[in-house]
Residue, then its C-alpha position, 0 to 999 in steps of 0.5 A: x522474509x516478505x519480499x515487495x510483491x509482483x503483481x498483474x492487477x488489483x485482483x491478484x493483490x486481493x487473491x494473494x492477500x485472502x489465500x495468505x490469511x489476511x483481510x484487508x479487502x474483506x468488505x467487513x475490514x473495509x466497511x469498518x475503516x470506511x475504506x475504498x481501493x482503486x483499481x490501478x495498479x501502479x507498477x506491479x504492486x502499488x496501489x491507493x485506498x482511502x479511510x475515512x474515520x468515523x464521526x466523533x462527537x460534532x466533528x466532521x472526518x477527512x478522508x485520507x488517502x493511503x498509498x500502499x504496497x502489496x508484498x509477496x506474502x499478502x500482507x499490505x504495507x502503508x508508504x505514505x498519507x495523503x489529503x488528496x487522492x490525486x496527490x496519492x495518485x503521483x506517489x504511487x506512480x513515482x514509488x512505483x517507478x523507483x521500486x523498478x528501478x531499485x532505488x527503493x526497497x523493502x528493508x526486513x531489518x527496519x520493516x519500513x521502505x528505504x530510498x537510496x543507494x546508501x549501504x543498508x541490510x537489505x533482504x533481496 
């Protein structure tokens, strides 16, 4: 079962995440979902990309930014969406920040993250 993953930097998450299989930073993946990473890593193992949907039929797309978390197997799991990395950016930093001191997890049973001290299955 895939644990929140521990990492050093950027690079690490993008090492992890091709020597597992997976190609979410491939810059074919990137270039299809207009993505972008930034290179913070908050904590060790929170970061932020964005997407930006292609043009369709007259309309102008909005980029999103996504805070994201890179888990011990390589793959990338979605938190939360943003309208502006700087908002992005203090999400990232506070889900960083309570992954550390345990109050959110990673729960396999739901695959989504919990936040709280409430009773759940958790994998540790």
């Amino acid at each position: 079962m895939k644990q929140i993953g521990t990492f050093n930097s950027i690079y690490e998450v993008k090492s992890n995440n091709r020597n597992n299989g997976f190609h979410w930073f491939s810059s074919e993946t990137l270039r299809w979902f207009n993505g972008k990473v930034y290179d913070c890593l908050y904590g060790s193992c929170v970061f932020v990309s964005s997407e930006k949907d292609m043009p369709f039929r007259g309309s102008v797309p909005q980029r999103e930014y996504s805070v994201r978390v890179a888990m011990d197997n390589g793959s990338i799991e979605r938190y939360g969406v943003y309208s502006t990395k700087r908002q992005a950016d203090r999400e990232a930093s506070w889900l960083a920040k309570s992954i550390q001191s345990g109050e959110t997890r990673w729960c396999n049973q739901d695959y989504d993250f919990k936040t709280g001290q409430a009773e759940l299955p958790f994998e540790s």
